[in-house]
N, C-alpha and C positions, 0 to 999 in steps of 0.2 A: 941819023935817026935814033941809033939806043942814045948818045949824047941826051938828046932832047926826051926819051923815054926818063932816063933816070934823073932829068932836071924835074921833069913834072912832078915823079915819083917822091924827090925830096920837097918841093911847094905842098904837095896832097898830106905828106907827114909832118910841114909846118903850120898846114893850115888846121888839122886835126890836135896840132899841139895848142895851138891859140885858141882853140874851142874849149880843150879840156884846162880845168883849172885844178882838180882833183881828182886824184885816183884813192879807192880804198880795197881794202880784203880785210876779210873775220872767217874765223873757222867758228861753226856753230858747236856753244857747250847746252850742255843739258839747261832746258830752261827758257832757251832764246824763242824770242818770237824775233816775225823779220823787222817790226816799231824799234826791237832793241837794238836790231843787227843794223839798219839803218841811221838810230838816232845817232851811232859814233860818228857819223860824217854830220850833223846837225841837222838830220831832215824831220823835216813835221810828221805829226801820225799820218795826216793827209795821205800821203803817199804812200804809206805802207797800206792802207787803208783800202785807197783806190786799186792798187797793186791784186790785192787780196781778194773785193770784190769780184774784178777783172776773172783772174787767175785762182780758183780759191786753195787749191794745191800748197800754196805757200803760207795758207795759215800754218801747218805742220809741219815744224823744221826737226829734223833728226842729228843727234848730235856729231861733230865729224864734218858734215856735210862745209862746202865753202861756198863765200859769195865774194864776188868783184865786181865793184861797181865805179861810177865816173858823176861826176857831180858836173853841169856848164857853167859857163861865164855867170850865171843868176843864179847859182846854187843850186839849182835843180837836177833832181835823177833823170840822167840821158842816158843811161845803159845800165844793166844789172845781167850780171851772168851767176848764175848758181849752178853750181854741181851737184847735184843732186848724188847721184854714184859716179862708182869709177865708170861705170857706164853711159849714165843720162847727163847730161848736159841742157839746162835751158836759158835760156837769153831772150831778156826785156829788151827793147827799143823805146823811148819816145818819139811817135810819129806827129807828123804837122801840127793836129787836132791837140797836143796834149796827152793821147791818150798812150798805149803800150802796147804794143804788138811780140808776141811768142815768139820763139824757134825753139824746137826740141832738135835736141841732137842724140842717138843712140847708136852709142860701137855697138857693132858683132863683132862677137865674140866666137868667129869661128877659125877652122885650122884651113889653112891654105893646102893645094895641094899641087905639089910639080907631078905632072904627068909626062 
């Protein structure tokens, strides 16, 4: 059984390799909009656009900030993750439809406590 666990495991991370064609990252400087921070990978405003619409949070990029993003087999944005802080994290999807679905992610930032 793990045999067969970690055959699947490596299929699922070749098939995910075969999807993705490019991977990118930019650290946001003073000035960027996300048109800019996208168009390094070649993408149309289109999608910064829609993105923005969608989301409108990310018309306002603060400098420092990071994004990583993956381009498919058709050139197109399949994932975008931004960091927002050392705390926020958010992450675009492309779902079935085209469109982008959120996740926010937020550490606490609290002290553990052994009792």
């Amino acid at each position: 059984k793990d045999a067969q666990d970690v055959l699947s495991g490596i299929l699922d991370v070749a098939d995910q390799a075969l999807r993705i064609t490019d991977q990118f990252s930019h650290t946001v400087v003073r000035g960027d909009s996300l048109k800019d921070v996208l168009e390094l990978s070649g993408l149309e405003d289109d999608t910064a656009k829609n993105l923005i619409t969608a989301y409108p949070e990310l018309k306002t990029l603060r400098a420092g900030q990071q994004f990583y993003w993956i381009l498919d087999k058709e050139d197109q944005l399949e994932y975008l993750n931004w960091l927002v802080s050392e705390k926020e994290e958010r992450i675009y999807e492309r779902t079935e439809n085209g469109k982008f679905k959120e996740e926010k992610h937020l550490e606490e930032r609290g002290v553990k406590r052994h009792d």
